[in-house]
C-alpha positions as CSV (number, residue, x, y, z in Angstrom):
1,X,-3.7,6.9,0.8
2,X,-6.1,5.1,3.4
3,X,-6.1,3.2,6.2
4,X,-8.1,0.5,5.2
5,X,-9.9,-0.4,2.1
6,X,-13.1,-0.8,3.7
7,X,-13.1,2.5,5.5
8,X,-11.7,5.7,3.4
9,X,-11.5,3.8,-0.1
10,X,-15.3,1.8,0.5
11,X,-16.6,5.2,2.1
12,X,-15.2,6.9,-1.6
13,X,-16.5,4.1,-3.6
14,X,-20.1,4.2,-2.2
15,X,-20.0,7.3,-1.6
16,X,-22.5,8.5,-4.2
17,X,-25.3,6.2,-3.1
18,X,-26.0,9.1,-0.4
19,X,-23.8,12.5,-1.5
20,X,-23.6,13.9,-4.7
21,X,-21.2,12.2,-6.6
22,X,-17.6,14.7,-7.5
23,X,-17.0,16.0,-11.1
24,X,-15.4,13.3,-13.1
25,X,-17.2,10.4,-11.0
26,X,-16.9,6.8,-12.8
27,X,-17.8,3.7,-11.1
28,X,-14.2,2.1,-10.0
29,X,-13.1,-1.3,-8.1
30,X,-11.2,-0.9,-5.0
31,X,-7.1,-1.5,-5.4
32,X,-5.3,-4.1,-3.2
33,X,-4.3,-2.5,-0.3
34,X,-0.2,-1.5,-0.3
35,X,2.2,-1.3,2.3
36,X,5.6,0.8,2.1
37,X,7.9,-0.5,4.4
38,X,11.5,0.2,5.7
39,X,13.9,0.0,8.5
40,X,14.5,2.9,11.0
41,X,18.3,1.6,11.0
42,X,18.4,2.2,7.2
43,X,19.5,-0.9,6.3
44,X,17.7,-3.2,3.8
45,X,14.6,-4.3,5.0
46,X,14.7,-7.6,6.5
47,X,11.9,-9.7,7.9
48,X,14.0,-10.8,10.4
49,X,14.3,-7.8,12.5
50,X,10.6,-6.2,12.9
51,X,11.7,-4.0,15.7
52,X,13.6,-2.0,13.2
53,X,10.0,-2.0,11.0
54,X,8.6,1.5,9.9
55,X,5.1,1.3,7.8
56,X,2.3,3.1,5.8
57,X,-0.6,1.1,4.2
58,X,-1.9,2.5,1.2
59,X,-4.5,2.2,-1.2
60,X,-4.9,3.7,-4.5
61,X,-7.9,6.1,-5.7
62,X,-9.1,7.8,-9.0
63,X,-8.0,10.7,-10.2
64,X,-11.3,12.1,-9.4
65,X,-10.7,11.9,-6.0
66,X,-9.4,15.4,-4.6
67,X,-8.3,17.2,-1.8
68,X,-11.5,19.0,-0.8
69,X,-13.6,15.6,-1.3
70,X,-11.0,13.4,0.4
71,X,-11.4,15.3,3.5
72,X,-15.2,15.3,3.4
73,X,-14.7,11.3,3.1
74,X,-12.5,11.5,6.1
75,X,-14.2,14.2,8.3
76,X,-18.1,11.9,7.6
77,X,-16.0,8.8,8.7
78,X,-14.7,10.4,11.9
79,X,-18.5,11.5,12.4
80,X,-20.0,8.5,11.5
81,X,-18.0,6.2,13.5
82,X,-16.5,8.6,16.3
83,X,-12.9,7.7,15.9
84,X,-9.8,10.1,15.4
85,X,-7.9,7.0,14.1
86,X,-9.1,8.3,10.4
87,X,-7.3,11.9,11.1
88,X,-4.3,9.7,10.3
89,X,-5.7,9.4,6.5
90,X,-3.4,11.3,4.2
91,X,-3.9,12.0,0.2
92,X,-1.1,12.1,-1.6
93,X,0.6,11.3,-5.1
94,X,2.9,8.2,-5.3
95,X,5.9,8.1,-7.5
96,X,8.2,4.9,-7.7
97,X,10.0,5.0,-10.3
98,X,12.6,2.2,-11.7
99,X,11.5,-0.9,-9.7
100,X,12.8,-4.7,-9.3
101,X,10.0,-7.3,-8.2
102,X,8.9,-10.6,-7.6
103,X,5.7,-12.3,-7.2
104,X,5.5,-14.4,-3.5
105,X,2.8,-17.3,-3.1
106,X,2.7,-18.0,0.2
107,X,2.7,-16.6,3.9
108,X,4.0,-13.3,4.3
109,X,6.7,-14.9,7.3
110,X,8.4,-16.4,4.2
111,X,9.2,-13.6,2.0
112,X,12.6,-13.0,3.2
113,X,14.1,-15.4,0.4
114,X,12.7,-13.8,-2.3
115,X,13.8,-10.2,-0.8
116,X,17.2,-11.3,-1.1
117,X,16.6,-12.3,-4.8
118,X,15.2,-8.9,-5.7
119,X,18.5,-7.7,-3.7
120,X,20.6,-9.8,-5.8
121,X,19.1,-9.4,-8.8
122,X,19.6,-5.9,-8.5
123,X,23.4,-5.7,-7.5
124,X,24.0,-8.1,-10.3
125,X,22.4,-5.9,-13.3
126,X,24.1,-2.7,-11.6
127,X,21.5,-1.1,-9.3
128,X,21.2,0.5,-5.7
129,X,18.1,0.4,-3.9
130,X,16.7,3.2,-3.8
131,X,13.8,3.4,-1.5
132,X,11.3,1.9,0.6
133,X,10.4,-1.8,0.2
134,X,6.4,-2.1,-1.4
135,X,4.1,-4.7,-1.1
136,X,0.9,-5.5,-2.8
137,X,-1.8,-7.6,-1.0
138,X,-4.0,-9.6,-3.0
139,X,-6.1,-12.0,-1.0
140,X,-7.7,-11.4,2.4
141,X,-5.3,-13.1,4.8
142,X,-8.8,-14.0,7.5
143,X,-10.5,-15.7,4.0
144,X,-7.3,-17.3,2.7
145,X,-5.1,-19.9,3.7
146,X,-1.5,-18.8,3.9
147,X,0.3,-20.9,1.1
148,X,-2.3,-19.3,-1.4
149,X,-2.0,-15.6,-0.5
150,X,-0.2,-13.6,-3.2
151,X,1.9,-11.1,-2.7
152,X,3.3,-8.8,-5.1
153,X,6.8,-7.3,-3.6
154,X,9.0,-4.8,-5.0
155,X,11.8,-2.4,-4.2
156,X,12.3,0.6,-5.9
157,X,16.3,0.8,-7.8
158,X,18.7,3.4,-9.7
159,X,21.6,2.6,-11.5
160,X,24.7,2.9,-10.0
């Protein structure tokens, strides 16, 4: 839902220091930041080929946050710091579903092995995948040294 978590989702969390906080306000922590990504080919994402990469980076909000106070977020950021890049910013709901994942420790380059065992894991119990492949960031990758970042990834599945 953002493009970064220090510009839409810090703007929303601080928010109320200057504006008038929203109906339903309640102090909140910011999310790790997500990525959906698949392959334009629409075959199984593979770290191997990221010419054939498509992407959204997300991060999740509070149920407080609406529509009409979303865009006031975005419109004061586009002021603020006179950049259309946050015209990009889109709210929406996200619904997964039925999901197989793993947790990866270590640099995002070598995830590709435990891909294929959420692949395998999935064809072996029965299951398609369904949708697009979802990472969850935890750890700053300019404060953290690769073999420590964490990593949660997941794919959605169906039965078959």
């Amino acid at each position: 839902t953002s493009l970064r978590s220090g510009n839409c989702g810090g703007r929303i969390k601080f928010w109320t220091k200057t504006y008038e906080p929203p109906q339903g306000y309640a102090k909140f922590s910011l999310a790790p930041i997500e990525g959906l990504w698949w392959t334009e080919s629409g075959r199984n994402f593979d770290l191997a080929e990221p010419a054939d990469w498509g992407w959204t980076v997300m991060l999740r909000l509070p149920e407080f946050v609406t529509q009409e106070y979303f865009t006031e977020v975005v419109k004061n950021l586009i002021d603020r710091k006179k950049s259309d890049m946050f015209k990009l910013a889109r709210l929406e709901r996200f619904h997964e579903g039925t999901s197989v994942q793993i947790m990866h420790i270590g640099p995002y380059d070598q995830e590709q092995p435990n891909i294929e065992k959420m692949h395998a894991f999935a064809r072996a119990n029965g299951y398609d995948i369904t949708g697009k492949h979802h990472e969850l960031y935890f750890g700053d990758p300019h404060r953290t040294a690769p073999e420590k970042l964490r990593t949660i990834l997941r794919t959605p599945i169906a039965n078959k």
